[in-house]
N, C-alpha and C positions, 0 to 999 in steps of 0.2 A: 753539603746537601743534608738537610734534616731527615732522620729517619723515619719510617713508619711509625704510629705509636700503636700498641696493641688494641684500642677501643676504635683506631680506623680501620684496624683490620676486621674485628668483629663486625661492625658494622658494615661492611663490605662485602662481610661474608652472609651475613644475616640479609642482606639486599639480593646477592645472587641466589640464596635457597629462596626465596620467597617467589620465584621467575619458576621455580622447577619443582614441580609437583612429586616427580619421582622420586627425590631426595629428602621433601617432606615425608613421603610415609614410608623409605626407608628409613628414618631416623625417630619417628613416630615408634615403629614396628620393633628398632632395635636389631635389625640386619644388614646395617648399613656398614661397609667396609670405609671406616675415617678414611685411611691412609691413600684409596683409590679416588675416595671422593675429593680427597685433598689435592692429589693432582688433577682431576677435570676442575677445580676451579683456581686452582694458580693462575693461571696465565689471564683468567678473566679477570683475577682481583688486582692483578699486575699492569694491565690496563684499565681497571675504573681508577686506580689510584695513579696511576701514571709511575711506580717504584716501582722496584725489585721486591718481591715476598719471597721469603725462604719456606717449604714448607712445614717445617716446623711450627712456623706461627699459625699456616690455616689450620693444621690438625688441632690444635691448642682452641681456636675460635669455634671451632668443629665441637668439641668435647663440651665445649660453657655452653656451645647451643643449644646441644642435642637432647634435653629436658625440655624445650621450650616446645618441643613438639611432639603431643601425644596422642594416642591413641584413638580413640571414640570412647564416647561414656560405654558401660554395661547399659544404658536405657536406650540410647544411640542403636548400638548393636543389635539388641533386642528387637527393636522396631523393622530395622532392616532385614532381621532372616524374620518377621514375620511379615512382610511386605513380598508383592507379585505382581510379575513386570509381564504386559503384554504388549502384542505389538501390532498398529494397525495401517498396514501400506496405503499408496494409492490417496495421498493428503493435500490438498490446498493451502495458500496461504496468500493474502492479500493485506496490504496496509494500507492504510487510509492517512490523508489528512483530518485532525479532529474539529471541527464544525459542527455547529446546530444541526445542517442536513446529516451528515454523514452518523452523527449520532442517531438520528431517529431510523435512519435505514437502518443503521446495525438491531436497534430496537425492534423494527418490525420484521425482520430476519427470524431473529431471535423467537419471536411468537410465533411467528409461521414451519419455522422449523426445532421446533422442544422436542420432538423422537430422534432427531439425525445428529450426528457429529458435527458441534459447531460450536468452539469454543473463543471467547474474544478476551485481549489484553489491552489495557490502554493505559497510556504515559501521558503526559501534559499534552503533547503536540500530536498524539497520532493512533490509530488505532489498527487492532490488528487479528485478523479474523484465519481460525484453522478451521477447515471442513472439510467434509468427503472430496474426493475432486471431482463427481458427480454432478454437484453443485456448483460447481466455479462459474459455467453461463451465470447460471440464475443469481449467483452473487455479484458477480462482475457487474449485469448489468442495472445493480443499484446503484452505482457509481458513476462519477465523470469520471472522462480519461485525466482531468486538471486536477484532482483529487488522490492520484494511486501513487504511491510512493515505492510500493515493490508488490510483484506481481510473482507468481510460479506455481508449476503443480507436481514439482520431482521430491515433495518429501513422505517420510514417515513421520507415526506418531508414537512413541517408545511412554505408553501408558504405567507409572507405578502405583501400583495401590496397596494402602499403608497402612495400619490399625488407627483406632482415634487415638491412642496416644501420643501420634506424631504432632497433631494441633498444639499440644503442650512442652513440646520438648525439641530446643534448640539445637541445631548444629547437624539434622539429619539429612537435609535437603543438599549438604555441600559436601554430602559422603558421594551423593547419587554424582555430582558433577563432577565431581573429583574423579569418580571410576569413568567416567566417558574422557574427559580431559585427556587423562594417561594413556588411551588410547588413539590420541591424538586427533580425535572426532569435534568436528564444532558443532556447538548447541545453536539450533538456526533460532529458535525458540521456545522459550517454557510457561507453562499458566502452572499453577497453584489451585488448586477447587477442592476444598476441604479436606479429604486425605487421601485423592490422587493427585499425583505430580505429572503433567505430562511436557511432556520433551520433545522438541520435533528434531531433526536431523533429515540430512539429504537422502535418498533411496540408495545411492550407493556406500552409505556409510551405515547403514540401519544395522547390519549383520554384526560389527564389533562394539556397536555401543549397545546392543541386547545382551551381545555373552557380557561383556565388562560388566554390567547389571545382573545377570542370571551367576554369575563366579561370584560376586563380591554377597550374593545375599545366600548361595551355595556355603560359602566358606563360613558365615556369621552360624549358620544350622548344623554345620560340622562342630562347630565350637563349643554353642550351646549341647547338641549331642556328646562330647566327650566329657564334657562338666557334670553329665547326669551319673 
């Protein structure tokens, strides 16, 4: 039986980090215990390869990784302790099929309501409207029922608002999802509007992807504070 070769290992090992978020930023961060990490992922590299790994070799694939994943820029950083996360319960959300009609309703929504919370995303196939729950009659009934692809009214809306330098600088939007991920929260859905990010999540999850948010921009102000 032919052996392992070390670049199958690597890559095998660089397959299972890339699944687990917590092990990216501990190794990003540089507190990452190899030798513990090394055995949570033995047995999984043991089985993707269908061999025996000693660990030796993962802590080896461990070490040539662990530069490939770092930190946040200082402009990253910046942006996020100067960013403010609020949060507004009590949320709608409604998808659509996309159609000429279904487009003009969302249009004429849209005019009729520019004071209220009402924010829409749209993909090739479908669109998708977050509002007060307030609103949900009076949205719902622009629509067929042949039209609705998902219907509900159990979320929040975990609002961040961000300095304008986030427009121009990459990689800060996937700091924000990262810190809800790890808390093992799902994003039901997120719009983009110039330098708020908002994020929906279920009402029962609303409480740990706020602090993950309010810690991770807490800790960026601590940082910049001890630097002064």
């Amino acid at each position: 039986m032919k052996s392992v070769t070390p670049g199958a290992i690597i890559a095998a090992v660089r397959d299972e980090i890339s699944y687990d978020l917590s092990i990216q930023d501990a190794l990003a961060r540089d507190y990452a215990n190899i030798s513990a990490i090394s055995r949570l992922l033995q047995p999984r590299i043991k089985e993707r390869l269908g061999k025996e790994v000693n660990s030796e070799s993962v802590i080896t694939s461990l070490k040539r990784l662990r530069g490939t994943y770092t930190p946040a820029s200082e402009e990253i950083r910046a942006i996020i302790a100067d960013s403010v996360v609020n949060v507004r319960t009590d949320v709608s959300k409604i998808s659509v099929e996309k159609t000429r009609k279904t487009l003009e309703a969302v249009g004429s929504l849209l005019a009729s309501h520019q004071h209220d919370f009402l924010h829409v995303s749209e993909s090739i196939s479908s669109i998708t409207l977050i509002f007060d729950q307030k609103l949900h009659k009076k949205v719902r009934s622009n629509f067929a029922d042949s039209v609705i692809l998902e219907e509900g009214d159990d979320y929040a809306a975990i609002i961040v608002q961000s300095p304008q330098a986030i427009r121009n600088t990459p990689g800060c939007l996937i700091n924000f999802y990262n810190q809800i991920a790890r808390r093992h929260v799902n994003i039901e859905d997120t719009v983009s509007c110039h330098t708020d990010t908002i994020i929906i999540v279920r009402m029962r999850e609303v409480g740990k992807a706020f602090t993950s948010l309010t810690d991770l921009i807490s800790e960026e102000r601590k940082r910049i504070e001890r630097r002064r």
